[in-house]
N, C-alpha and C positions, 0 to 999 in steps of 0.2 A: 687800142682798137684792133689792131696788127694781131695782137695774140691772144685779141680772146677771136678774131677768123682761124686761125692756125687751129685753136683747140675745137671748135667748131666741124674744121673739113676732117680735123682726124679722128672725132667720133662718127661721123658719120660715116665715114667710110670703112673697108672690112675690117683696118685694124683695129676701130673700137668695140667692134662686135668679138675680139679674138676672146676674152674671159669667157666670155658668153658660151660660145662656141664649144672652147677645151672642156667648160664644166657639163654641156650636152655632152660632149663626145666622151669624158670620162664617166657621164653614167651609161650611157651606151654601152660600153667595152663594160664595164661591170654588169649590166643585166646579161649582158652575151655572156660573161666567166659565171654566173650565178648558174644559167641554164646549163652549160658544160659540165659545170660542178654535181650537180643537182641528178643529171643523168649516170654519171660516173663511180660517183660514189656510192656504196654499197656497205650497209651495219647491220651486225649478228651480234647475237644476245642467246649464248645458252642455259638462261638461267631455270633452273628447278624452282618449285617450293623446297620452304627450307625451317629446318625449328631449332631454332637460340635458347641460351639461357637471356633471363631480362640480365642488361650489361652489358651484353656483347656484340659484336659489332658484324654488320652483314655487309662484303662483299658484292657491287657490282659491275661485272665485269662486261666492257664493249668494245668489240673487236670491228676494224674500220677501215675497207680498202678501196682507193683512190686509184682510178682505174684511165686514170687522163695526163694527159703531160705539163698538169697547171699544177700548183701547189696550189693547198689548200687553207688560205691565210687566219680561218678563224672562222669557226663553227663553235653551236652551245647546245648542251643539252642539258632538261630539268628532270631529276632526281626527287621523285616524291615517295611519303609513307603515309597509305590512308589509315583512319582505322575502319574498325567495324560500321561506323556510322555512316561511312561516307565521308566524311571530312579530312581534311590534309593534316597530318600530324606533325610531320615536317617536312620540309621543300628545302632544296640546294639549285644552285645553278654552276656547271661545272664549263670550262672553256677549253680549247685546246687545236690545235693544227696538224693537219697532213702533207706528207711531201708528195712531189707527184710521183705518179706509178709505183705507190710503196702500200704497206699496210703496216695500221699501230694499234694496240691494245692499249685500254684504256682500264683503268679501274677507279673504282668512287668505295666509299666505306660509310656504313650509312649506322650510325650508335640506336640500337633498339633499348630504349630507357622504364618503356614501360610495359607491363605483364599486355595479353590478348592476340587476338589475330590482323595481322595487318595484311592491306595489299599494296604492294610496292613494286617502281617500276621506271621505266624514263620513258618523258611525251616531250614535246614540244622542242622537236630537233630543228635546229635552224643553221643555215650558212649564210655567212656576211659577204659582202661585195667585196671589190680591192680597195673603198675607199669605207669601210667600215660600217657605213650608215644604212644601205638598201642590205635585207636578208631575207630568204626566201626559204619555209618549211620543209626538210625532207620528211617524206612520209616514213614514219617506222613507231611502234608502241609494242614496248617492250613491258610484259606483267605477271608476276609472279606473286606469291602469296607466303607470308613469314609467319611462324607458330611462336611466340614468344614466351619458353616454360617459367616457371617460376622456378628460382632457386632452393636448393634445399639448407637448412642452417644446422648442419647434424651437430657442429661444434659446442650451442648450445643447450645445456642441459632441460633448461627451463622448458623448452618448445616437445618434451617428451611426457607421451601422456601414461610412460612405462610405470611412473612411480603412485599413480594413481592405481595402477587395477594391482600393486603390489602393497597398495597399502591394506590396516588391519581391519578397516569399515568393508573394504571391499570385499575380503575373505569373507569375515563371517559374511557379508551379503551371500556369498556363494553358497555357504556352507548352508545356509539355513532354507535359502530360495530358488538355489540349482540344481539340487539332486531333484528326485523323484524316489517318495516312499514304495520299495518294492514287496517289502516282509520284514522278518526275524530270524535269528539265526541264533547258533551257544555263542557267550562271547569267547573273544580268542586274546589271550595277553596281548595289550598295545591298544587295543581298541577304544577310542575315545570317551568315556564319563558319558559327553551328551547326549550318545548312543542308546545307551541301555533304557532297556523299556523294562520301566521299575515296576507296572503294575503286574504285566507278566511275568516278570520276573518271580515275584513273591507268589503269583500260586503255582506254578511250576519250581518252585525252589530253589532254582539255578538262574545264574546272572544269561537274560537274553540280551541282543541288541538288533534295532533297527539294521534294515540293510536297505542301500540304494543306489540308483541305475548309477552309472559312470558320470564324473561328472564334468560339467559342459560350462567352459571356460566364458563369462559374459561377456557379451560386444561392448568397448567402449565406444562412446557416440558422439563425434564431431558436429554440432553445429553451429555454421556459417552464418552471418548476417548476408543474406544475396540482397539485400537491399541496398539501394544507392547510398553510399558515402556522408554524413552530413556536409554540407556545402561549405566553404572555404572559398575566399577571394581570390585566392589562387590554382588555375583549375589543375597545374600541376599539383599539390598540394594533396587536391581529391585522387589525382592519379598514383600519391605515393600511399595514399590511405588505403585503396585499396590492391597495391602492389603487396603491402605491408600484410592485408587480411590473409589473401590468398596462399603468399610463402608462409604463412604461419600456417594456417590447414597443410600444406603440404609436407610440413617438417613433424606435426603432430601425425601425420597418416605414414611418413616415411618411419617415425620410431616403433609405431605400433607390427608395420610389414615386417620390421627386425627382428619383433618376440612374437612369442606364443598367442597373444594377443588377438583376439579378432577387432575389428574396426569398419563403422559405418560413416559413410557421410553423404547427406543429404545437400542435394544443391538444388534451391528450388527458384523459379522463375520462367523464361517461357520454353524454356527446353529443360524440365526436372529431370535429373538424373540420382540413383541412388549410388555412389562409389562405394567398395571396400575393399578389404584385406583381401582378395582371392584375385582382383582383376588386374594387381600389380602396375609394380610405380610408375611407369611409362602410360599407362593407362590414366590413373588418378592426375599425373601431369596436365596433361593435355587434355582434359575434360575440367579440370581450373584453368587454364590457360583459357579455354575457350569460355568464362561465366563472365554473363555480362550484365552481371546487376538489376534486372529488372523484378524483380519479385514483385509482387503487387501488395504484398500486407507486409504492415510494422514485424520488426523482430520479436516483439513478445508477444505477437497474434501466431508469430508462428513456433517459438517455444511452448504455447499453451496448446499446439495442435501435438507436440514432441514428447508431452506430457506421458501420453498412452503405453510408450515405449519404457518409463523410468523402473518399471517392475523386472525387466528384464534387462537389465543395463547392471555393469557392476560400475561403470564412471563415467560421465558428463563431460565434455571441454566445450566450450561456449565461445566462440571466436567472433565478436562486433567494434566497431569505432565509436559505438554510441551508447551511453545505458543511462538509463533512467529508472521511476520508481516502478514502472509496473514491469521492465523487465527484472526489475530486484527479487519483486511479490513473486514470480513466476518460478524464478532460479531457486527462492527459498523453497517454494513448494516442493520442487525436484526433489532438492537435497533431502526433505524432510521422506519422501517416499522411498530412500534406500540408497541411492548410487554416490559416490563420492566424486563432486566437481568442482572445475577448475574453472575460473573464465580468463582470457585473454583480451586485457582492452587494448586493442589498437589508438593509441596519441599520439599528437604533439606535446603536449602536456602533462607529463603524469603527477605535478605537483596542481592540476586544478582544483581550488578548495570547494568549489560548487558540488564534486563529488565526492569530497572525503565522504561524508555519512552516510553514502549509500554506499562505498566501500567499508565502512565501518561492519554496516546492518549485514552486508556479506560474507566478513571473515568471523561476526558474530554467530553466523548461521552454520559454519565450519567449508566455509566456499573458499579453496584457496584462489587469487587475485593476483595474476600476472599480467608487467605493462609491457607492451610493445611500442618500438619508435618506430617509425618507418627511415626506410635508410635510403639515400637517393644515390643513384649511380651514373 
């Protein structure tokens, strides 16, 4: 009975209130170092917009001076990458401390994995108490904006649409539906057999030949699937699918800028832009970088509107992730109307047997058929 009065009077009296006490008074003295902190400190962020290759890695740099005679035990700041949507593509959270009266640069490295426009930036700065748990927001939002190009793949040959408008379908296309008939003329040794215009020739009694304007080199014609991706469970997946389409347009547009070549490409969806060969590569870049898939009609509703142009085209490249039968019907049509093409299927799959026979009906129709993998970085 002795000791449980003894434990009795010394709770109740000040020294059983001491826990009590020290754990007010240590948040006490921590909301006072939080306000100290909070007015003291001071963060700059010189960042630009900036444009990468996809892979490579962006740089953010936070410069941070503590202007009080406390040290600064532990502060956080979050590192986001939106994309166009709005959404967060990817979020970091970075930690780090200041000593008193000093300044320290800080750097974060943020991996841009996938083609498009991002905006990027650090929010949600906070500083911790001295006892780790109470933190309190500094105001600062730092926001810049990342161009992300596509790569070019000059390495491979495949991705050049040179050997197409030098092949022999494509000449004679030229020869027969490029010129323009101007007259007749004597003929002159060397001059072509096709030339001679046999009926004049025989009542004038001497070999005539056709003459014609200069001739005019045909545009090859890149088109794109801007339509969304087919879906995949993984939405990374859909973002390498069409990581994969767009370096491909930019590797067939970069071979062509190299030769004599002209080149069109259509990007259609809610901002249609026409690319080609005169607006140069920095241009073409960054007008794919910036396509965001919305097209509102299937690929072979809009290969059937591409049709119009196939009279004036000496080659085709056809760049989708997806084919079916009526973009088959479509593509054969082309081919049949004159230009020599090529389609590029963007997969995972290039052994799928679902599409052997309309790859068959393809290379039957004299469509050459190349696969693409997409490559993750």
């Amino acid at each position: 009975a002795s000791d449980v009065y003894k434990r009795q009077v010394y709770t109740n009296s000040i020294f059983g209130y001491l826990p009590i006490l020290a754990t007010v008074f240590l948040h006490l003295v921590s909301l006072v170092y939080l306000l100290i902190m909070r007015k003291s400190i001071s963060i700059e962020s010189g960042h630009r917009d900036v444009e990468v290759e996809r892979g490579d890695t962006v740089r953010v740099d936070l410069g941070i001076r503590n202007k009080s005679f406390l040290v600064c035990t532990k502060a956080k700041a979050e590192i986001y990458v939106q994309d166009y949507l709005g959404e967060d593509d990817s979020r970091s959270e970075a930690t780090f401390s200041i000593d008193a009266r000093s300044e320290a640069d800080f750097g974060f490295d943020v991996h841009m994995e996938h083609l498009g426009q991002y905006t990027a930036g650090i929010r949600n700065m906070h500083i911790y108490g001295l006892l780790g748990i109470v933190r309190i927001p500094v105001p600062f939002d730092s926001v810049f904006h990342v161009l992300v190009l596509p790569q070019i793949h000059e390495e491979e040959e495949a991705l050049s649409a040179e050997s197409l408008t030098d092949s022999p379908d494509a000449s004679s296309f030229m020869e027969n539906d490029g010129f323009d008939y101007t007259g007749v003329r004597e003929y002159a040794m060397g001059d072509s057999m096709k030339k001679i215009h046999w009926k004049l020739s025989m009542r004038k009694q001497e070999l005539m030949v056709r003459r014609f304007e200069a001739p005019v080199m045909p545009d090859a014609l890149v088109l794109l699937d801007c339509s969304k991706p087919p879906r995949t469970t993984d939405e990374n997946a859909q973002a390498d699918l069409r990581d994969a389409l767009l370096e491909t347009a930019a590797s067939v547009m970069q071979q062509n800028i190299q030769t004599e070549h002209p080149a069109k490409l259509p990007i259609h969806g809610d901002h249609p832009i026409e690319l080609d060969k005169g607006m140069g590569m920095p241009v073409v870049l960054e007008a794919l970088a910036r396509a965001d898939f919305s097209a509102p009609d299937k690929f072979d509703r809009m290969l059937q509107l591409e049709m119009r142009r196939m009279r004036k085209v000496g080659c085709t490249v056809v760049i989708s992730a997806r084919l079916n039968s009526r973009m088959v019907d479509v593509m054969v049509a082309m081919r049949r109307m004159g230009p020599t093409m090529r389609l590029y299927l963007v997969t995972f799959d290039p052994d799928d047997q679902t599409k052997l026979p309309l790859i068959s009906k393809l290379q039957s129709a004299g469509i050459e058929v190349c696969y693409v993998t997409p490559v993750q970085l």
